[in-house]
LUMLO-896064 format. One record per residue: x, y, z of N, C-alpha, C in turn. Coordinates in steps of 0.2 Angstrom, whole numbers, plus 2048, in hexadecimal, padded with zeros to 3 digits. Atoms other than C-alpha are relative to their C-alpha. Layout:
N
R  nu  nv  nw  cau  cav  caw  cu  cv  cw
R  X  Y  Z  X  Y  Z  X  Y  Z
...
// end
This chain:
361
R  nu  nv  nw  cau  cav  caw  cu  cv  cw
R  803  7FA  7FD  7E3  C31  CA9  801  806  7FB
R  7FD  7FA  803  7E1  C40  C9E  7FC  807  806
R  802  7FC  7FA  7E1  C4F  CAC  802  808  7FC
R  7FF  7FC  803  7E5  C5B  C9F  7FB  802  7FB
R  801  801  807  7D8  C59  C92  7F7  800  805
R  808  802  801  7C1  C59  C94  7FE  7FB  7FB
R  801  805  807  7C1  C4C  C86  7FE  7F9  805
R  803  808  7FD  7BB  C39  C8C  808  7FF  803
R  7FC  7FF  7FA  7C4  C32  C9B  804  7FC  7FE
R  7FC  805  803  7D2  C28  C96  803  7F9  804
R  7FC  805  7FB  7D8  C1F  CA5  7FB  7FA  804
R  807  804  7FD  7C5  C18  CA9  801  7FB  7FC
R  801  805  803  7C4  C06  CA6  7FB  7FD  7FD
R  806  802  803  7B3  C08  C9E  7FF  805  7FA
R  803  7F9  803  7AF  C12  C8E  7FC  7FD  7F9
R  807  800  803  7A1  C12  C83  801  800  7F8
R  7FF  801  80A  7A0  C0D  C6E  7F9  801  7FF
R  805  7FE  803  796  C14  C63  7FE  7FD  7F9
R  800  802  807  792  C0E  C51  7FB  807  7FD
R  803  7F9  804  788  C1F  C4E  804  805  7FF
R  7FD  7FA  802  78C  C2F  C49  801  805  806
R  7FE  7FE  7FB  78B  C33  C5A  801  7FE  808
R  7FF  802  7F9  78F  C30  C6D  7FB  7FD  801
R  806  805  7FD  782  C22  C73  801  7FF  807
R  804  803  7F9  781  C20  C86  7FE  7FC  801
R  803  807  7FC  779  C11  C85  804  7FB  7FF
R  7FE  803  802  785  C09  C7C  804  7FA  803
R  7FC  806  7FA  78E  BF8  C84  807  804  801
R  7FB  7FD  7FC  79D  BFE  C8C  809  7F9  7FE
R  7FB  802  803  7AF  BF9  C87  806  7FE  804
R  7FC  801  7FA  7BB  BF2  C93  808  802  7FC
R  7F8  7FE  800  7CE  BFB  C92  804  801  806
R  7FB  802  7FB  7D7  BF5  C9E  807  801  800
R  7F9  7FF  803  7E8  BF6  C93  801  807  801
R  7FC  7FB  800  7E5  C07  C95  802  802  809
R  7FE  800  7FA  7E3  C08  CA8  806  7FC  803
R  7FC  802  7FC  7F0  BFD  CAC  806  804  7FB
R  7FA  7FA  802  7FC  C08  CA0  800  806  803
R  802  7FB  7FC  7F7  C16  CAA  804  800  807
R  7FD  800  7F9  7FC  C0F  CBA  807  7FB  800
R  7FB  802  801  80B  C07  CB3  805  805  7FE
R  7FB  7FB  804  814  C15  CA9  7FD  807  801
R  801  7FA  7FD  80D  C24  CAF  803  803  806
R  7FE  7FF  7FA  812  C25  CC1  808  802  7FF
R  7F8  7FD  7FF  826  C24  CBD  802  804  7FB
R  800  7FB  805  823  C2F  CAD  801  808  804
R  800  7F9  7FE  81C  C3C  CB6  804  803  806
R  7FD  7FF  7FB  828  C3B  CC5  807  804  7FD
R  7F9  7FB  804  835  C3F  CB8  7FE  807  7FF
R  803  7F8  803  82E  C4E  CB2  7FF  803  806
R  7FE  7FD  7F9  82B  C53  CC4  805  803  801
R  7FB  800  800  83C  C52  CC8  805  807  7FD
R  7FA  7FC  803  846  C5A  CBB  7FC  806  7FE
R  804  7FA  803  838  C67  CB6  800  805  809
R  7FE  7FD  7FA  839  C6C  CCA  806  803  803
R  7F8  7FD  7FD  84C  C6E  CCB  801  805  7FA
R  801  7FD  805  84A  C76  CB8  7FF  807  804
R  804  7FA  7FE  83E  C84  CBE  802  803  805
R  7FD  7FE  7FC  843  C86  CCD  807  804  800
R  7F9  7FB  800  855  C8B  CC9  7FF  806  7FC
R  802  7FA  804  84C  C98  CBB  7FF  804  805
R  801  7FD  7FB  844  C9F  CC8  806  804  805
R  7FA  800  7FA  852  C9F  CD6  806  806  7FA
R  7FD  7FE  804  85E  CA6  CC7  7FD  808  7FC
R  805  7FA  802  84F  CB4  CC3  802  804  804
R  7FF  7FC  7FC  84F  CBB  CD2  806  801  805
R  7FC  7FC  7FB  860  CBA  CDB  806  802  7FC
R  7FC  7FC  805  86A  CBF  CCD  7FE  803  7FA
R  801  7F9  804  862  CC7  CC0  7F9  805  801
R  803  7FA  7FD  856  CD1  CCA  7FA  802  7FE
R  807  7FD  803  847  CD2  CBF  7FF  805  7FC
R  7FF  7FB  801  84D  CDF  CB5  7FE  801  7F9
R  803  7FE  807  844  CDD  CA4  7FA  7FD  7FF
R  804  802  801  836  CD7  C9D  7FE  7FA  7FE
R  7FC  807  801  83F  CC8  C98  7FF  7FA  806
R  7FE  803  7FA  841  CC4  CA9  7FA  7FD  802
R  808  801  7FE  82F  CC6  CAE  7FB  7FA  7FE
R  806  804  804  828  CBA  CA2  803  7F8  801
R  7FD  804  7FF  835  CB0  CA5  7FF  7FB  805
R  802  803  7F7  832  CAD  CB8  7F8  7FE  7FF
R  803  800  800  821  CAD  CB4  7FF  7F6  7FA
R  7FF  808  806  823  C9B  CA6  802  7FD  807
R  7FF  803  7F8  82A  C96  CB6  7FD  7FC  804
R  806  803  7FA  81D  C96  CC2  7FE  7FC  7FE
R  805  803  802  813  C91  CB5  800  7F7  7FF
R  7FC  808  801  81E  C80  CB1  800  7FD  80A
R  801  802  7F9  81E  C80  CC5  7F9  800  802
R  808  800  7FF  80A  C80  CC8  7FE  7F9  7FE
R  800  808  806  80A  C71  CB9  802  7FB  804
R  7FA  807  801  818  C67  CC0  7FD  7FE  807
R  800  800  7F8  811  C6A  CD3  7FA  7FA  802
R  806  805  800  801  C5F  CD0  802  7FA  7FC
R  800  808  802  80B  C4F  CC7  7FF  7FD  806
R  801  808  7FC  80D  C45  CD8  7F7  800  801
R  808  802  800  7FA  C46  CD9  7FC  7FE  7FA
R  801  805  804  7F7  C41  CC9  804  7FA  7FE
R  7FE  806  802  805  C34  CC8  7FC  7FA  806
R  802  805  7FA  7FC  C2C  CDA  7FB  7FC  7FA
R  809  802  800  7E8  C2D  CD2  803  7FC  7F6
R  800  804  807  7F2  C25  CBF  800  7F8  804
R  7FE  809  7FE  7F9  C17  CCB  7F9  7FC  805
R  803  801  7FB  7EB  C15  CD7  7F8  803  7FF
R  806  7FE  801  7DA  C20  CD9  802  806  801
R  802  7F8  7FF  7D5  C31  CDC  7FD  800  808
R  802  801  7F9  7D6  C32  CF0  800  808  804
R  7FE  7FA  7FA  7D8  C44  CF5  7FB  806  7FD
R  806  7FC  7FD  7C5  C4A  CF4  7FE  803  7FA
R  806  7FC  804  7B8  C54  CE9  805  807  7FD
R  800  7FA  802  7BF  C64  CEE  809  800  7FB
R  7FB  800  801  7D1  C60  CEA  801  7FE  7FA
R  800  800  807  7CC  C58  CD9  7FF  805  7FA
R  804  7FA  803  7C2  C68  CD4  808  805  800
R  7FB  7FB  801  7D1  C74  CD9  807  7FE  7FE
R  7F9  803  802  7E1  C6A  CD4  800  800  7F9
R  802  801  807  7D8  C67  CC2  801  809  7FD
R  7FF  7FA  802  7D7  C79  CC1  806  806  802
R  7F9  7FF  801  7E8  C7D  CC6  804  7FF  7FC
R  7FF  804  803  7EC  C72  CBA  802  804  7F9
R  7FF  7FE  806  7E5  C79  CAC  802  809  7FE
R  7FC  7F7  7FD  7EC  C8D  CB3  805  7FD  7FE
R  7FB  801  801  7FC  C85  CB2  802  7FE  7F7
R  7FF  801  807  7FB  C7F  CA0  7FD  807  7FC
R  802  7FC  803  7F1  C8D  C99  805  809  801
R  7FB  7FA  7FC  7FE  C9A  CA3  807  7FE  7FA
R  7FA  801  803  80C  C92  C9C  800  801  7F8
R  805  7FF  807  804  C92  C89  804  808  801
R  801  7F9  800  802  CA5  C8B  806  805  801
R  7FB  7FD  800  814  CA9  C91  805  7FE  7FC
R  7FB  801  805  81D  CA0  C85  7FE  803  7F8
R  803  7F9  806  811  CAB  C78  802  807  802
R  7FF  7FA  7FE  817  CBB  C81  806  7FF  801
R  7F7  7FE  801  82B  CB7  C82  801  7FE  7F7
R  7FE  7FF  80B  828  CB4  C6D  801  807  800
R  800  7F7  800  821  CC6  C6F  805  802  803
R  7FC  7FD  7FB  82C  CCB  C79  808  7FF  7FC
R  7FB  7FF  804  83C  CC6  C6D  7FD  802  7FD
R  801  7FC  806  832  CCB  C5F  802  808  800
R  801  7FB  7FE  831  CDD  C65  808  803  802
R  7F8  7FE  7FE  843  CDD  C6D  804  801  7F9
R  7FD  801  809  84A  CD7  C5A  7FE  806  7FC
R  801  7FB  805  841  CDE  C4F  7FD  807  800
R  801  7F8  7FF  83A  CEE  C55  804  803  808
R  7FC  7FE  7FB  848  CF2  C61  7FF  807  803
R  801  7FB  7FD  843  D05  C64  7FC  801  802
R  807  801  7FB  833  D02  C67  7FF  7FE  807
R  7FD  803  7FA  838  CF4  C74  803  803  805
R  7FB  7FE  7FB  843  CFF  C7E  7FA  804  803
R  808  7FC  7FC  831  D0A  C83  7FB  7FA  801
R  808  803  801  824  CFB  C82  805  7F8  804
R  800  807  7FF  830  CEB  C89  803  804  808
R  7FE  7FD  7FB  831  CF4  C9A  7FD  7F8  808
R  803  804  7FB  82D  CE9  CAE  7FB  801  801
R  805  7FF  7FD  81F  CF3  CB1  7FA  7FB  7FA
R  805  804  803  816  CEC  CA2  801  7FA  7FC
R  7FF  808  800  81D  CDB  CA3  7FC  7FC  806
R  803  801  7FB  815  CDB  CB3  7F8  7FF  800
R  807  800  803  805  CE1  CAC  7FE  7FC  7FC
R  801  804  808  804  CD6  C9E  7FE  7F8  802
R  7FF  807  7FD  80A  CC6  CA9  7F7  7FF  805
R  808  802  7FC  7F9  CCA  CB6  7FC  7FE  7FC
R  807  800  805  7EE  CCB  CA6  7FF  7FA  800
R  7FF  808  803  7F4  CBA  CA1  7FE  7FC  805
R  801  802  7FC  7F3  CB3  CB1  7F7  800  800
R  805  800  801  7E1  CB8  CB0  7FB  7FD  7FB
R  803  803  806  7DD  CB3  CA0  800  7F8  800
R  800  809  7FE  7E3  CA0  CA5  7FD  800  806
R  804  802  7FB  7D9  CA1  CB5  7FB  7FE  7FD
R  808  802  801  7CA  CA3  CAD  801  7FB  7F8
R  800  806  805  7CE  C97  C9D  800  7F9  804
R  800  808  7FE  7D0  C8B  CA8  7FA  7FD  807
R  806  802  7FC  7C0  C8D  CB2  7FB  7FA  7FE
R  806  806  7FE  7B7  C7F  CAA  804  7FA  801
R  7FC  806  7FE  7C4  C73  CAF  7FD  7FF  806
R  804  7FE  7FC  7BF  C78  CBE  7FB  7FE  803
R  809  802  7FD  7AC  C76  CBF  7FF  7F9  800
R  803  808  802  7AB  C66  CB6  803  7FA  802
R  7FB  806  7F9  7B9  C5B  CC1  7FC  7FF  804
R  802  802  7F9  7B1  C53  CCD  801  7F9  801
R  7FE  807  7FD  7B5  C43  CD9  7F9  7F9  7FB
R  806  804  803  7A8  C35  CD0  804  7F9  801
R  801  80A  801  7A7  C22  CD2  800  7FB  7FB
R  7FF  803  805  7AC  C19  CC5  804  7F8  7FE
R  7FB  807  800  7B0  C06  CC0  803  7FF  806
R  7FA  802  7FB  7B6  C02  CD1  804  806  803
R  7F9  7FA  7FE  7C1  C12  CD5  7FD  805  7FF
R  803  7F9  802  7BE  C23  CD6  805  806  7FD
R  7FC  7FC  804  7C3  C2F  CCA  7FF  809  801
R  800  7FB  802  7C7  C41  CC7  7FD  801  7FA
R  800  7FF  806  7C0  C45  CB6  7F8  806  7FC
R  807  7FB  802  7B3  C53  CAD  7FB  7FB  800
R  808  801  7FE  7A1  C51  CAE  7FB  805  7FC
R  805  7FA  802  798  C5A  CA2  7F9  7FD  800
R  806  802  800  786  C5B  CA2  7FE  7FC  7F9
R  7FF  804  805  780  C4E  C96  7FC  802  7FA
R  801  7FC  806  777  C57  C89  805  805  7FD
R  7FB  7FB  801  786  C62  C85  807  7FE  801
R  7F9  802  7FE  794  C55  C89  803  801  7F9
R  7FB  7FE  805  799  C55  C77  802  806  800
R  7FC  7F9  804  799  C66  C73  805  803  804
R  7FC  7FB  7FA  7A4  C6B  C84  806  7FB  7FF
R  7FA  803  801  7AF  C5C  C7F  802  803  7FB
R  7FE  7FD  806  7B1  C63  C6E  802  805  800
R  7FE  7F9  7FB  7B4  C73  C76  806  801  802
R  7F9  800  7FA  7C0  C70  C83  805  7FE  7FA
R  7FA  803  801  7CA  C65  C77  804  807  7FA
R  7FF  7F9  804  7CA  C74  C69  804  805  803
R  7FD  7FC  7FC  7CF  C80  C75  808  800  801
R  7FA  804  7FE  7DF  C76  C7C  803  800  7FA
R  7FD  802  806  7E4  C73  C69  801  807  7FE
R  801  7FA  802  7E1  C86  C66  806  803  804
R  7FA  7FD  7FC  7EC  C8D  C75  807  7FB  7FF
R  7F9  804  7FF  7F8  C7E  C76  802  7FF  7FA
R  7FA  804  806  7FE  C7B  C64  7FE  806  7FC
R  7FF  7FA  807  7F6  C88  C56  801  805  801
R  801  7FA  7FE  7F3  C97  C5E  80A  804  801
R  7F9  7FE  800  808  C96  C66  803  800  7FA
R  7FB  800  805  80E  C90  C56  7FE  806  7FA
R  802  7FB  805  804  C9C  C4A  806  808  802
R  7F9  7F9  7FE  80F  CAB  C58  807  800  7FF
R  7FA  800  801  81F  CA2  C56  801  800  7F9
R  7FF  802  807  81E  C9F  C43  801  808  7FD
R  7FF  7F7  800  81C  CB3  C42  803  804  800
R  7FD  7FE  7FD  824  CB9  C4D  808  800  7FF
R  7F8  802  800  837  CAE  C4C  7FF  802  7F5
R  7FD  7FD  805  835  CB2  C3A  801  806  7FD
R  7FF  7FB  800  835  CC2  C3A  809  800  804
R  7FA  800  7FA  844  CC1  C49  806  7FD  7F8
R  7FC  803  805  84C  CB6  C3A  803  804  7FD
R  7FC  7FA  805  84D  CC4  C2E  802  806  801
R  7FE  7FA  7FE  851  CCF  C39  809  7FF  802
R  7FA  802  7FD  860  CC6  C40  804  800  7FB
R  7FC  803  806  865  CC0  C2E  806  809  7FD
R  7FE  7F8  800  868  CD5  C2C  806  803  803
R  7FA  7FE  7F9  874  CD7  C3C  805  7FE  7FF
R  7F8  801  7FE  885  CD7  C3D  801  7FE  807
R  7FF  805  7F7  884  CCA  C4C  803  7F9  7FD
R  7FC  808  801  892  CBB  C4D  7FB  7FC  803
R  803  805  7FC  884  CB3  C59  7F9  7FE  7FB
R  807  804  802  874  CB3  C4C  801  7F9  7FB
R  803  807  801  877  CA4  C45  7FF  7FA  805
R  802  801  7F8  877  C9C  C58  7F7  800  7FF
R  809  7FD  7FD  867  CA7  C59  7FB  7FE  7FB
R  801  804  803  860  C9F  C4A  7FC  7FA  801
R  801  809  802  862  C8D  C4C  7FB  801  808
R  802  7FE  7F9  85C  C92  C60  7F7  800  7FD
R  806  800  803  84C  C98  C57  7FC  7FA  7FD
R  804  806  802  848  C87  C4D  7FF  7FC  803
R  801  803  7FB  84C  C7E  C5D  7FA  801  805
R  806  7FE  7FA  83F  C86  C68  7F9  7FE  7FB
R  809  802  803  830  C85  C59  7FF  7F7  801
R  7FF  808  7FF  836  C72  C56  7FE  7FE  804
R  803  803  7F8  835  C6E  C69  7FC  800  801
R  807  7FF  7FB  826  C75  C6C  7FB  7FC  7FD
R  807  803  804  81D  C6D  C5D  802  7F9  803
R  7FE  805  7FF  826  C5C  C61  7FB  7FE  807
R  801  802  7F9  821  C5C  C74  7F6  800  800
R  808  7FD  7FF  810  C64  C71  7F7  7FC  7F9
R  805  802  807  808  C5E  C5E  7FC  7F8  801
R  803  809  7FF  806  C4B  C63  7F9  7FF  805
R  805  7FF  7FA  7FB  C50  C73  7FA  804  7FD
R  803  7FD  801  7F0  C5B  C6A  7FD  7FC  7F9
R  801  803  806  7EE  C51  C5A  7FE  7F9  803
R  803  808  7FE  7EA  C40  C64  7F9  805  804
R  806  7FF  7FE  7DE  C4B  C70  7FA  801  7FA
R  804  7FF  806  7D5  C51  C5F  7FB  7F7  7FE
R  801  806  801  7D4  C3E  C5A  7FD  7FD  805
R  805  804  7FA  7CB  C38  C6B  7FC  803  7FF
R  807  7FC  801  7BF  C47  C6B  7FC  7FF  7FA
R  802  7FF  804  7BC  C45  C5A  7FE  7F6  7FC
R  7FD  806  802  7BD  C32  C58  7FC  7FC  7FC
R  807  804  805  7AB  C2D  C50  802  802  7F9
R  7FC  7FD  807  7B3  C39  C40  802  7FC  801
R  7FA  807  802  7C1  C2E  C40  7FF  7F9  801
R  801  806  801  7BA  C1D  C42  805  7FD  807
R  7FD  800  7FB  7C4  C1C  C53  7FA  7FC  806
R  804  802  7FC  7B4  C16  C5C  802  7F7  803
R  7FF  808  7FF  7BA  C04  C5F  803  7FF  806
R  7F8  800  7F8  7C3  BFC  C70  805  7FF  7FD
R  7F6  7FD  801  7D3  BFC  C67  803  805  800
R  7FF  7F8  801  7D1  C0C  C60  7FE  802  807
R  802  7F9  7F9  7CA  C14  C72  808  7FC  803
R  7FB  801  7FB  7D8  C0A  C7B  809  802  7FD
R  7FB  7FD  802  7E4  C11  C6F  804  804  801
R  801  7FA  7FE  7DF  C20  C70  801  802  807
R  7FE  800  7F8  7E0  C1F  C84  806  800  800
R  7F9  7FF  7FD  7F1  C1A  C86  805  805  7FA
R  7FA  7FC  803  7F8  C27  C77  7FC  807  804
R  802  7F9  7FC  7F0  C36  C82  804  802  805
R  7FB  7FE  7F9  7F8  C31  C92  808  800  7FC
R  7F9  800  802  809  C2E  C87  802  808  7FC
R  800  7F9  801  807  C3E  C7F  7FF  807  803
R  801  7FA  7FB  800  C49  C8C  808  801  804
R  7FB  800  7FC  811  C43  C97  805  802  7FB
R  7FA  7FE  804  81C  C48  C88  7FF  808  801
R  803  7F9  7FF  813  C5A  C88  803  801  809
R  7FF  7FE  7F6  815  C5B  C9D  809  7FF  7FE
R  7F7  801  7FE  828  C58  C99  802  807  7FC
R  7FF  7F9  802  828  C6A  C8F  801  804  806
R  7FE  7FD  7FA  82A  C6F  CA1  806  801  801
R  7F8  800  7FE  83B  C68  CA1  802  804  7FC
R  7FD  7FB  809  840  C6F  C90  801  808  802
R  800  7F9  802  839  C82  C94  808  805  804
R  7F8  7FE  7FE  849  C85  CA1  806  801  7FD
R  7FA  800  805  854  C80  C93  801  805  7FA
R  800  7FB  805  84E  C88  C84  7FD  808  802
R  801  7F8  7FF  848  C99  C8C  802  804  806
R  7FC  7FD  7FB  853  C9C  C98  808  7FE  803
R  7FB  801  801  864  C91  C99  803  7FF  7FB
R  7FD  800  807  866  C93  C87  804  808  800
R  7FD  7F8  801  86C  CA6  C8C  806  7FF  803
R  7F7  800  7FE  87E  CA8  C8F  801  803  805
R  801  7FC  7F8  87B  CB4  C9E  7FC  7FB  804
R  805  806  7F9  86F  CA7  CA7  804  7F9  800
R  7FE  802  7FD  87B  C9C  CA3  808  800  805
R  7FA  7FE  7FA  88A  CA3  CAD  7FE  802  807
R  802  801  7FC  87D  CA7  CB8  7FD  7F9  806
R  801  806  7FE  879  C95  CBB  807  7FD  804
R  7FC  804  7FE  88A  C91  CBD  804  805  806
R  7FD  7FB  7FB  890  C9F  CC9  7FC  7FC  806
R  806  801  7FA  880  C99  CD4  802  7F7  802
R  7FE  807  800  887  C86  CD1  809  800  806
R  7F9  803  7FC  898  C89  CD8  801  805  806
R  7FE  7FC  7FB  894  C95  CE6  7FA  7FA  806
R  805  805  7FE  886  C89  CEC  7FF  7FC  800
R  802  809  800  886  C76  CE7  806  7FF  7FF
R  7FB  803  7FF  895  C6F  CE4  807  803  7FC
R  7FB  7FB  802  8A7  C73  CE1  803  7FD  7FA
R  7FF  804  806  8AA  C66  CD4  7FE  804  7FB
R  806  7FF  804  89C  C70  CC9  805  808  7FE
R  7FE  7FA  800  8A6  C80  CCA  806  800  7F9
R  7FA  801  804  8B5  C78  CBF  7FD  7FC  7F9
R  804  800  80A  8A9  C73  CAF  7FD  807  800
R  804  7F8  801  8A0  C84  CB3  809  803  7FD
R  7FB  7FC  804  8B2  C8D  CAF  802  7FE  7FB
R  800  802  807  8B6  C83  CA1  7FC  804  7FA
R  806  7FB  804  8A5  C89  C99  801  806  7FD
R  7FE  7F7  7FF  8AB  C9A  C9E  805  804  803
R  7F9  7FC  7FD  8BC  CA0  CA0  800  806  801
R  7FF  7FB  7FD  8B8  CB1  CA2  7FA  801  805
R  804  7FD  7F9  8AF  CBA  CB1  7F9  804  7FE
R  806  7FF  801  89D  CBA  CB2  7FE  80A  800
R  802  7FA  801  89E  CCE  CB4  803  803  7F7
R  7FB  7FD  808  8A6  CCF  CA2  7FB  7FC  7FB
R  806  801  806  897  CCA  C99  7FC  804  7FE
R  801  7FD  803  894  CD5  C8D  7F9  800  7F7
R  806  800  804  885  CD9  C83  801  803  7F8
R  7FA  7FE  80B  887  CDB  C6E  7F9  805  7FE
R  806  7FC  801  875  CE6  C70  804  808  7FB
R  7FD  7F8  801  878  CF8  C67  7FA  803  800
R  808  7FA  7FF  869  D04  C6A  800  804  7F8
R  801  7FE  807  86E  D0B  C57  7FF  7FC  7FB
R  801  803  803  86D  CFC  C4F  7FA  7FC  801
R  805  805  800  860  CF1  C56  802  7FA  804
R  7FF  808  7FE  86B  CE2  C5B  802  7FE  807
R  800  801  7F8  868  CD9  C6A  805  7FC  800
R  7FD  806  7FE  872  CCE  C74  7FD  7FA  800
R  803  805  803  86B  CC0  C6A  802  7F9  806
R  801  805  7FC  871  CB1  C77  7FB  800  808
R  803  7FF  7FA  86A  CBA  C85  7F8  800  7FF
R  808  800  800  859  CBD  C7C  7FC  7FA  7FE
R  803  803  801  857  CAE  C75  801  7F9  804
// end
């Protein structure tokens, strides 16, 4: 199942080869089976993981946003708002872990709006993790500016925009979903009109490649390189922390993100590449679903690197661990941190520039 992607259906047991230069329709049909039964073998307890630990991840951001640090920067806003977005994402795997293992049983209309909640919560998320680059960029390196321009009000503003901007980017996901009769089973999957299926497949997949891998990494390539030589400048015992913390985030992101985007490319694209065959189409199927699940697990990730990687959120984790879950947790949390959650002190100087690099980054 690619429920992410308008590119050919990967988890249908029929798909079509061409020997021209382009899409043929008539062409005999190609049985991949290998990839449907991988689909409903190794999907279903994939995506449950990532359910899981991406729901008790986000959730504790959230929970630790709002009852201890009160929403009090711009930081926070953007933060809570990665959040949701990983919570919207993560809230629709048991319905696509059911329609990997089995079919697509919960209706037309449910296909059409789940799809395009889908693609809100990916294109949201995108968006916010290009807005907390900005958002340290600006803190770091132009730190007076910041203190007038990184304000809640127009964190608030900025988060609607985006929120709107992924609504309507993800409106052809939307139209083009629909319930359809397929091989025995019925599937969720777009439906372009068929004179213009290429170009909206070529399209879509562009699109997806553009927000989900070049467009963030072109922000973070910019952006952490300036913070780089900004930091290298400061008399802070933490930048070199704050650093490696920066390689780590672009690394992740390319890791988790580049294989999904670089296989969608190669399906949409597959007559270029001589991928036209059933082994290459059924290749191509089960490394969409193995990559797309890798990508859905940057949900688990975002909790860690952009928000328990901060030394305030994690005393706040652990305050909220040993007043609330268990009493065990309270006696590795003090080790961590021998002193008192109100004696966390910020290394920021308003004449210098330098932030509390653990807490920003």
């Amino acid at each position: 199942m690619d429920t992410s992607t308008s590119t050919t259906e990967a988890t249908n047991a029929t798909y079509y080869i061409s020997d021209h230069t382009d899409y043929d329709y008539g062409s005999a049909p190609c049985e991949s089976i290998a990839v449907q039964e991988f689909a409903s073998c190794v999907l279903p307890p994939l995506y449950s993981f990532v359910f899981v630990f991406g729901l008790l991840g986000n959730a504790l951001v959230v929970l630790i946003l709002i009852k201890y640090k009160k929403l009090k920067s711009m930081t926070d806003i953007y933060l809570l708002n990665l959040a949701i977005s990983d919570l919207l994402f993560i809230a629709l795997l048991p319905f696509w872990a059911y329609y990997a293992a089995h079919e697509w049983v919960f209706g037309n209309a449910l296909c059409k709006i789940l799809s395009g909640l889908f693609f809100t919560g990916f294109y949201s998320g995108n968006f916010f993790i290009i807005l907390l680059t900005i958002d340290r960029y600006l803190a770091i390196v132009h730190a007076v500016f910041a203190l007038k321009a990184r304000t809640v009000v127009y964190g608030i503003v900025t988060s609607l925009v985006t929120w709107g901007v992924a609504i309507l980017a993800s409106v052809p996901g939307l139209v083009f979903h629909k319930l359809q009769r397929e091989n025995d089973r019925w599937t969720c999957t777009p439906h372009f009109p068929l004179d213009t299926q290429i170009q909206w497949n070529q399209f879509m997949t562009l699109k997806m490649n553009l927000v989900g891998l070049i467009f963030p990494m072109i922000v973070m390539t910019v952006c952490y390189s300036q913070i780089i030589n900004t930091l290298m400048r400061c008399r802070n015992e933490k930048k070199n922390k704050a650093v490696r913390l920066i390689f780590i985030i672009m690394i992740v992101y390319f890791i988790f993100w580049a294989p999904y985007n670089v296989v969608l490319l190669l399906q949409t694209f597959q007559i270029s590449f001589s991928l036209n065959t059933c082994d290459g189409i059924s290749n191509l199927g089960i490394a969409v679903q193995v990559t797309e699940t890798l990508a859905m697990a940057h949900c688990c990730i975002n909790p860690v690197i952009y928000a328990l990687a901060g030394e305030k959120f994690r005393k706040y984790t652990c305050s909220f661990f040993q007043k609330h879950v268990a009493f065990y947790l309270s006696n590795y949390c003090r080790f961590l941190y021998s002193e008192p959650l109100e004696r966390a002190s910020s290394t920021y100087s308003h004449s210098t520039g330098e932030q509390d690099i653990s807490a920003m980054l």
